[in-house]
Structure formats: C-alpha cells, structure tokens
N, C-alpha and C positions, 0 to 999 in steps of 0.2 A: 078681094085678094085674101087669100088664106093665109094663116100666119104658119110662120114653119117651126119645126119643132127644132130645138139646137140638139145634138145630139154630141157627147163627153164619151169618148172612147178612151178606156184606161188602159195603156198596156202594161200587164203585170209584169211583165218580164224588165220593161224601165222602172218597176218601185221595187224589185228584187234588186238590179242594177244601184239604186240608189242606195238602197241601205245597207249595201254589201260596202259600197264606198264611205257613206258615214260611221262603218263598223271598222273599217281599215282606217279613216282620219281620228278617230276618237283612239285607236289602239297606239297610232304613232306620237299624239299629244302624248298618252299615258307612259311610252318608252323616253320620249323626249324630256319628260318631267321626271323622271326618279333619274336621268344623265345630266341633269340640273342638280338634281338633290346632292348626286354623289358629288358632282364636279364641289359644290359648296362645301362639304366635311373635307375632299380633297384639297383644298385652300388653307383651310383653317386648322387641319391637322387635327390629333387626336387632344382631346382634353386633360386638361391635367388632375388629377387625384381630389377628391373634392376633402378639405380639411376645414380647420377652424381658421387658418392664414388666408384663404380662398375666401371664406366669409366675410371677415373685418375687411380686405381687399375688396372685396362687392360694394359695401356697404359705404365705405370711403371713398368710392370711385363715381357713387349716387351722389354723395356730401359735394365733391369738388364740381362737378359738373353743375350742380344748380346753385354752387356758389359762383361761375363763373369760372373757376381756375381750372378748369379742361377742356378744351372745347374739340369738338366732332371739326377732323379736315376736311375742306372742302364746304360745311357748312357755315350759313350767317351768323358771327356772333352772336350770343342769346345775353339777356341780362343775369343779372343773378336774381334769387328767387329765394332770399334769405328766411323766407318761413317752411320752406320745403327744405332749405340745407339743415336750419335746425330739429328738423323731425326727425331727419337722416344721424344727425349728432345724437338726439336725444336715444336714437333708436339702438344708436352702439352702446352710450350710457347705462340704457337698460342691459343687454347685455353684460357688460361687462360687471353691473350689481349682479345679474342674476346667477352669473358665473362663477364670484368670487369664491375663492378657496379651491376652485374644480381645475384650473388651469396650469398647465404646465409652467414654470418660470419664462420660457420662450413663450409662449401664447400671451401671456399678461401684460409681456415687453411690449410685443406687437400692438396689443390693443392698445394699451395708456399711451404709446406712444403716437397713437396713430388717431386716438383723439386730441391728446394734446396738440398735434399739427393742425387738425380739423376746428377747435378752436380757435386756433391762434390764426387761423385764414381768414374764419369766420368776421372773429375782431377787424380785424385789417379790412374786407370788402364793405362790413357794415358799419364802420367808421367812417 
C-alpha cells in the first residue's frame, strides 16, 4: 500500500483576512489605551505648580508613610521601617543645610517645621 502524500493548501486570501483583523485588534487596544491614559489625567486633574512647598511635601509624605503614620486606603497595614523614615529625615536635613541662607522666610518655616514634626513622629513610633 502506497503512502499518500498529505497535501497543506494555504489559502491566501484567509492570511490576508487574518492579518487585516490582527491589524484592526492591535489598532482598537492602542485607541482603548491612550482612552485609559486620558480618562486617568481626567480623574486626577491637572497638577499643581511644582515649588520648593511641593518638594518638602513629597519628601515628608515618603517620611510618614514608612514611619507608619499614613497609610494607603483600602491597603494592609504596613509596619513602619524606621531606618527608611530616617533616610527620608535625613534627606530633608540635607536639604535644608544645603539651602540655608537661599530660602524665603516662608520656605524655611515650612521646612523646620515640617522636620520638627517628622522628628518628633519619628521619637514617638520608635519609642
């Protein structure tokens, strides 16, 4: 008995068909994705002025959160992580040496005050 040959008929006109459709599903991802991008800046609205206030604000908002005093809602409790809080302290510190003389009287308020707080959390979680 003779073996038979398989024969694989391609029709071109179904790998035209296909990649016409994988060209229209890749096209509707990439429309769906930048209607995600926007919808997110839409939410969150436009950002505010980036200053020196905005900074110490960043940087003390790093401090409280790995001290424990802020926590993400809806997420697990985290411990605190009191040699990451003091890096985040340490790191306004520098700052604020490498500053001095250059800041407005409102800027220098913000800052010492806003380490002294971060201190004095500090004390309190790692006590």
């Amino acid at each position: 008995m003779a073996e038979e040959e398989k024969k694989i008929i391609v029709d071109e006109d179904w790998k035209q068909e296909a990649q016409r459709e994988k060209e229209v599903l890749a096209a509707k991802e990439k429309v769906e994705h930048q209607d995600e991008q926007q919808d997110e800046h839409k939410e969150r609205g436009p950002l505010p002025e980036g200053n020196f206030a905005a900074l110490i604000s960043m940087l003390a908002t790093q401090a409280l959160f790995t001290l424990g005093l802020l926590q993400v809602k809806g997420q697990q409790e985290r411990k605190p992580d009191l040699e990451l809080a003091k890096y985040n302290i340490d790191m306004l510190e520098i700052l604020e040496e490498k500053t001095k003389g250059n800041l407005t009287e409102e800027e220098q308020t913000v800052l010492s005050t806003t380490l002294s707080e971060l201190r004095m959390g500090y004390v309190r979680v790692a006590g």
